[in-house]
C-alpha positions in Angstrom: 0.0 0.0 0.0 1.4 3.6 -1.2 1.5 6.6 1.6 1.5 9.8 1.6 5.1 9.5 1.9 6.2 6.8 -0.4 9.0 7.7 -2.2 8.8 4.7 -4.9 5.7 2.9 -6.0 5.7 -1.3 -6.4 5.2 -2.8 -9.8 1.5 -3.1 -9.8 1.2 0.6 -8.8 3.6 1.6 -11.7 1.0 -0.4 -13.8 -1.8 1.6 -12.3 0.0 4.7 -13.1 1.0 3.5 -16.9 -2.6 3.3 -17.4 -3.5 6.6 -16.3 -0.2 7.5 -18.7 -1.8 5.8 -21.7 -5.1 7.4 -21.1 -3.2 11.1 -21.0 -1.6 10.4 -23.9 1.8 11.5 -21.3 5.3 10.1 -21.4 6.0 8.7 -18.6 9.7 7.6 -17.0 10.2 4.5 -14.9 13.2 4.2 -13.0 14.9 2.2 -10.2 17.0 -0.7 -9.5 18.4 -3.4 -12.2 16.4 -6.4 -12.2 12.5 -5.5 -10.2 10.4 -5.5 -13.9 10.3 -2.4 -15.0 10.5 -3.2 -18.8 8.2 -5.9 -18.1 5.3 -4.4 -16.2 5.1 -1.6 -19.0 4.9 -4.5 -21.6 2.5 -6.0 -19.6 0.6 -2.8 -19.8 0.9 -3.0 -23.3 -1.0 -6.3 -23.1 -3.5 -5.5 -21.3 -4.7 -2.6 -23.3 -4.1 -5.3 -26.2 -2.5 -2.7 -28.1 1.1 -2.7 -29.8 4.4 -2.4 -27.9 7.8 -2.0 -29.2 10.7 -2.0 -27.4 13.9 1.0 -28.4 17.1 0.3 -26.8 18.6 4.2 -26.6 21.9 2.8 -26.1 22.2 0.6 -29.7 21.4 4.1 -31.7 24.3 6.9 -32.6 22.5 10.0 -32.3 22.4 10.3 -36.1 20.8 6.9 -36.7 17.6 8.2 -34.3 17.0 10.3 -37.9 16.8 6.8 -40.2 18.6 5.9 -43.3 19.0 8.6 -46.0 18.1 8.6 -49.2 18.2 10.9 -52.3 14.9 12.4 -53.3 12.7 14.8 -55.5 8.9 15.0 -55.5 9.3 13.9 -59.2 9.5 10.2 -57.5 6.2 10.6 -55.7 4.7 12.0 -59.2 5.8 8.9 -60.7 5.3 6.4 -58.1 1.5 8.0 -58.2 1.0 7.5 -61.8 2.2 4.1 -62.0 -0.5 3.2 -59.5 -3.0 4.5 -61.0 -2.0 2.9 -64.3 -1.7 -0.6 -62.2 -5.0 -0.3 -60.7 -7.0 0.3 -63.6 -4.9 -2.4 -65.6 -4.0 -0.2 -68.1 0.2 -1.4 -66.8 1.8 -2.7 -69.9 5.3 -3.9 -70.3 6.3 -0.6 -72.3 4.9 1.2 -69.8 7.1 -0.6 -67.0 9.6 0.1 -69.0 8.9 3.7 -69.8 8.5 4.0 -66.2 12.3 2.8 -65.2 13.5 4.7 -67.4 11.8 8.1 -66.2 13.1 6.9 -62.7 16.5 6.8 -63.8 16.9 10.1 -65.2 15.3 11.9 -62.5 17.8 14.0 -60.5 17.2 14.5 -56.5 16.5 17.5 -55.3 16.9 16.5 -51.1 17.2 13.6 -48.9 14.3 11.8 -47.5 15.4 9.8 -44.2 13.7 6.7 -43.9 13.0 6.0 -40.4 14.0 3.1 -38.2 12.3 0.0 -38.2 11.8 0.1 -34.9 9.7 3.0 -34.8 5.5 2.8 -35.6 4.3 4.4 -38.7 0.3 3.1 -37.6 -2.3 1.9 -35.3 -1.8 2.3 -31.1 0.3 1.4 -28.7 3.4 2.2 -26.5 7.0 2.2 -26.9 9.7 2.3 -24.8 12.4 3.3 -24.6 14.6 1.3 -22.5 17.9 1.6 -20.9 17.2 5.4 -21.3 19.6 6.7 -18.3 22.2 4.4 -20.0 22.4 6.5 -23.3 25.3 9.4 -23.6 23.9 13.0 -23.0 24.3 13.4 -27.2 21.7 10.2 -27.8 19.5 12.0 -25.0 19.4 15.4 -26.9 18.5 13.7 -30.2 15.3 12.1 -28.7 14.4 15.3 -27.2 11.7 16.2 -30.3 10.4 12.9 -29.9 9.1 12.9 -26.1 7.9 16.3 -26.7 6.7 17.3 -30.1 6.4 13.4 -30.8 8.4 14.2 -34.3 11.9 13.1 -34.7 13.4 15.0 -38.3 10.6 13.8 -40.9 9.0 10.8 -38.7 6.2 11.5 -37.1 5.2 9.1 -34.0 1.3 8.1 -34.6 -1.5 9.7 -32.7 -2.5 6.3 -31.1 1.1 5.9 -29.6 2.7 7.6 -26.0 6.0 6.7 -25.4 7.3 5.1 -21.9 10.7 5.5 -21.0 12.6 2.6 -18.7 16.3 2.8 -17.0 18.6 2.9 -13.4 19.1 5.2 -11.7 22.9 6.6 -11.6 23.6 5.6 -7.5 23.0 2.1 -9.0 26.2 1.8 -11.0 24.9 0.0 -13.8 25.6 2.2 -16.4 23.6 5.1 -15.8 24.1 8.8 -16.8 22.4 11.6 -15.4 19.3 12.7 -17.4 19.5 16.2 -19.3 17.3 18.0 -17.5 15.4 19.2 -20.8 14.6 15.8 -21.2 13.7 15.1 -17.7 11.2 17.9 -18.0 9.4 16.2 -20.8 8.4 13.2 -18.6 6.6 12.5 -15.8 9.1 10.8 -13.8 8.2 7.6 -11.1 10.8 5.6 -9.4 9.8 1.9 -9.0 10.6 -0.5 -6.2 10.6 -4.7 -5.9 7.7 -5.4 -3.6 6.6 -9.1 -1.7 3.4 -8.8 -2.2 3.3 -8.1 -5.4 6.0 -10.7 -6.4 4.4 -13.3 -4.4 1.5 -12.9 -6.8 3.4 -12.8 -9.7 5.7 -16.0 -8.9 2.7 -18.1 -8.2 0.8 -17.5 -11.2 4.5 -18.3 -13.2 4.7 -21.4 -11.7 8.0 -19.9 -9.9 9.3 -22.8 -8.0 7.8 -23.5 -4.5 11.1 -23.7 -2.6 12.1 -19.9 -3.6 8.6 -18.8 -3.0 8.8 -20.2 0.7 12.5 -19.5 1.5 11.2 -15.5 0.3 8.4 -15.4 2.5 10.5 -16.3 5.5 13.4 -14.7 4.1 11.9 -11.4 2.3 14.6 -9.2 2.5 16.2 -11.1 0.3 13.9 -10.7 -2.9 16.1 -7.5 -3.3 19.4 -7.9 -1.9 21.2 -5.1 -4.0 23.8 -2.8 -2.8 26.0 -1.1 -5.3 28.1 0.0 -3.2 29.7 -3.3 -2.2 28.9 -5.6 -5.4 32.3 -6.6 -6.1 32.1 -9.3 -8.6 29.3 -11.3 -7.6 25.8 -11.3 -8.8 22.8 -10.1 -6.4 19.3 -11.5 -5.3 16.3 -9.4 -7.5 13.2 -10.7 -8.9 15.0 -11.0 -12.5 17.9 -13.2 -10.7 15.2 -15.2 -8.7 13.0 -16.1 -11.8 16.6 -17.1 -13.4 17.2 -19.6 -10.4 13.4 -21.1 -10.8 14.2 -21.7 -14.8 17.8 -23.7 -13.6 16.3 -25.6 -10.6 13.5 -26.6 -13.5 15.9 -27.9 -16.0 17.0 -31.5 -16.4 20.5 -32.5 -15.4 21.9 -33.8 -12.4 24.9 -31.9 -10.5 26.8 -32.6 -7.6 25.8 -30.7 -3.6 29.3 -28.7 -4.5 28.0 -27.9 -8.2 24.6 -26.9 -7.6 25.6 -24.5 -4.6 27.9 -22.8 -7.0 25.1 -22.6 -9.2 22.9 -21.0 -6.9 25.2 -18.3 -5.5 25.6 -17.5 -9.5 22.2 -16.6 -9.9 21.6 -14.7 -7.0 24.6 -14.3 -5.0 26.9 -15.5 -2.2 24.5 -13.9 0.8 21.4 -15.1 -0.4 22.8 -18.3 -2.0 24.0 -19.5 1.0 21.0 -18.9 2.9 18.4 -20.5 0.4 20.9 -23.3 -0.3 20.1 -24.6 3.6 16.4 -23.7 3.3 16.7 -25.6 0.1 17.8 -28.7 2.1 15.5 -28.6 4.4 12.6 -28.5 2.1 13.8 -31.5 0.2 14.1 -33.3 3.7 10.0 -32.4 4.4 7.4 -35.6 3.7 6.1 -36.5 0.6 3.4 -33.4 0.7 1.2 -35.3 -2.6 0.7 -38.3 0.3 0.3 -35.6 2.7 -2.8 -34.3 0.7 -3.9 -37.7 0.0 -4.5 -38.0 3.5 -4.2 -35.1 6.0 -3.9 -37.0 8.9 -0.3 -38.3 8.2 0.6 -34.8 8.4 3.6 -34.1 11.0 6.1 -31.4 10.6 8.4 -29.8 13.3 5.9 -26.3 13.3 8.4 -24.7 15.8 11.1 -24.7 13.2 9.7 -21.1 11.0 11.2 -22.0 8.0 10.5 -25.7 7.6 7.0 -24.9 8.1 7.1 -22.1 5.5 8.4 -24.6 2.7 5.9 -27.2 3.9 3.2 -24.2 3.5 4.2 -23.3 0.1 5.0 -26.6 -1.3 0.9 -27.1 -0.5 0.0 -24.0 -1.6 1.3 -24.5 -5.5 -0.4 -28.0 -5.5 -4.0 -26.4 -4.6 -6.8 -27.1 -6.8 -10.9 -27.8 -6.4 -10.1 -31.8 -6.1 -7.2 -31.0 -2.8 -8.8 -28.1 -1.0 -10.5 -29.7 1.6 -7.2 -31.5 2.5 -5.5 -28.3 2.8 -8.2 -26.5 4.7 -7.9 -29.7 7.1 -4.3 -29.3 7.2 -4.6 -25.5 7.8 -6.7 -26.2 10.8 -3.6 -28.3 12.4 -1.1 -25.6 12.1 -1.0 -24.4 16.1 0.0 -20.8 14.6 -2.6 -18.8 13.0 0.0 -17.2 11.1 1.5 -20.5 9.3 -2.2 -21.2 8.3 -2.6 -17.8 6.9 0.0 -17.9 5.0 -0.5 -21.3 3.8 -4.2 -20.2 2.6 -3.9 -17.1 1.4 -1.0 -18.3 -1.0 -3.3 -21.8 -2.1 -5.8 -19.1 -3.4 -3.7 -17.2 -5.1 -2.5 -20.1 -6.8 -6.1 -21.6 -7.3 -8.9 -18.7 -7.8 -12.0 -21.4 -7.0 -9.8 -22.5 -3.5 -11.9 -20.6 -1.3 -15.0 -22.7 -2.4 -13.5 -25.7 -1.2 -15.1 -27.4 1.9 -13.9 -25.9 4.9 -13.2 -22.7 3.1 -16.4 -21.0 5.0 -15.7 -22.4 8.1 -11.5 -21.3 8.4 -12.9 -17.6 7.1 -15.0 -17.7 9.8 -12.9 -18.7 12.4 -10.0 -16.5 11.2 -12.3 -13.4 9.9 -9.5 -10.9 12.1 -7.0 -12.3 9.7 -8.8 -10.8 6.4 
């Protein structure tokens, strides 16, 4: 939830505001730490306008390729290129008239340059595009976009009326690359810095199918969705939402490694500190009962429930199994958890993973008796 004195918003409110953006027809700028979605929750906004997104990376342009590819030009050529449709379209085009028609083409002399803009850029219909990895790009790259963002016209191109332009990048304390924005440019935007938040993570991971050991090791752990601190990063990698997803993806994957091999892995992903940490959760929750026999039947359940983080991966590990055909088992095992907490939390994430959960037997009767934790 956002106060009065938040100084960053959480992805879903940057999506709330992108909205409002699109709606304004305003630019808006997006900014915070590497790795919390800030690319993708505008692309998801994107999506569920269902309009068009396309993605500019200001730091693969020169400022003179912003402007397109130039070409020599006269209006002759648009004369010409006029008159040959026509003659097409009425089927009056005969091969001496091709021909005729090259040869006027070849003998007409240009009179300016037409720039052909890049590909990249919509000539039609709606939708937005960002511009990512804005605070990356050199003060000179900055300047060049400045017509864009504000008079939506860069040289001859000339951004679509059903277009708004979202820009994406780090902010310079985070030593990835960043530069300073111009302030002219800065002006042109309205400017929102974005922060990783649980909540919204949690929601995001278990519709993704993230795996269940991260999502429980984070909600005992959940500092440590965003362990970043540029100012002692040395060489190793950090613990972020983007790293997090990229430790689900390896866990997933086929292949066997050895204890030594897949600790190394883990630390690669997201870092020595949190590596560490989740690679002893991780143990743990591979040491925890069968939980499919467990949901078979609920009264085989046994767990040590005064160890926090045990119970947390048992909780989890339910909670991305719910569905219709389990929930009564789970409601039964939620009403064995001696801390209200460990049942909330072992509910709240089964819905989230199963939208029809609370319809389950026993779902009326643990709201009931846990209304204070709603």
């Amino acid at each position: 939830m956002i106060t009065e004195f938040a100084s960053a918003v959480s992805p879903e409110g940057m999506k709330r505001i992108a909205l409002r953006a699109y709606a304004a027809r305003q630019p808006m700028l997006f900014v915070g730490p590497p790795g919390i979605g800030k690319s993708d929750g505008i692309r998801q906004t994107a999506e569920e306008l269902r309009v068009d997104f396309r993605d500019v990376r200001a730091i693969t342009f020169d400022p003179v390729d912003l402007r397109g590819m130039p070409r020599s030009w006269s209006d002759a050529h648009s004369d010409l290129a006029q008159r040959f449709l026509k003659a097409k379209q009425e089927g009056s085009l005969s091969v001496e008239q091709l021909l005729s028609y090259l040869v006027e083409a070849s003998t007409i002399e240009p009179t300016s340059t037409k720039w052909l803009a890049p590909r990249e850029f919509p000539t039609e219909g709606e939708g937005i595009m960002i511009i990512d990895e804005l605070l990356d790009a050199p003060p000179l790259i900055q300047a060049a976009l400045l017509g864009l963002i504000l008079d939506r016209r860069l040289g001859e191109y000339q951004l679509p009326d059903g277009w708004v332009i979202f820009g994406a990048g780090n902010r310079a304390k985070d030593r990835a690359g960043a530069h300073f924005l111009i302030t002219s440019l800065l002006s042109r935007f309205c400017k929102v810095e974005v922060r990783a938040d649980w909540d919204d993570w949690k929601k995001w991971a278990l519709r993704n199918k993230i795996r269940a050991e991260i999502i429980g090791y984070l909600a005992f752990r959940t500092p440590m969705l965003m362990n970043f601190d540029p100012a002692n990063m040395g060489d190793n990698n950090f613990a972020c939402p983007r790293t997090w997803h990229i430790l689900s993806k390896m866990l997933s994957a086929d292949g066997a490694l050895e204890p030594a091999e897949e600790s190394l892995m883990v630390n690669g992903c997201v870092g020595p500190e949190a590596g560490d940490e989740f690679m002893k959760f991780l143990r743990q929750f591979r040491d925890l009962p069968d939980l499919d026999d467990v949901l078979k039947d609920p009264s085989t359940f046994r767990i040590d429930q005064d160890n926090p983080s045990l119970v947390y991966a048992f909780c989890t590990g339910l909670a991305v199994r719910a569905s219709k055909a389990n929930g009564s088992a789970i409601f039964k095992i939620a009403k064995q958890l001696e801390n209200d907490e460990y049942s909330a939390l072992l509910v709240n994430a089964a819905a989230m993973h199963c939208p029809d959960f609370m319809t389950c037997p026993g779902g009326i009767e643990w709201m009931e008796n846990h209304e204070y934790l709603l």
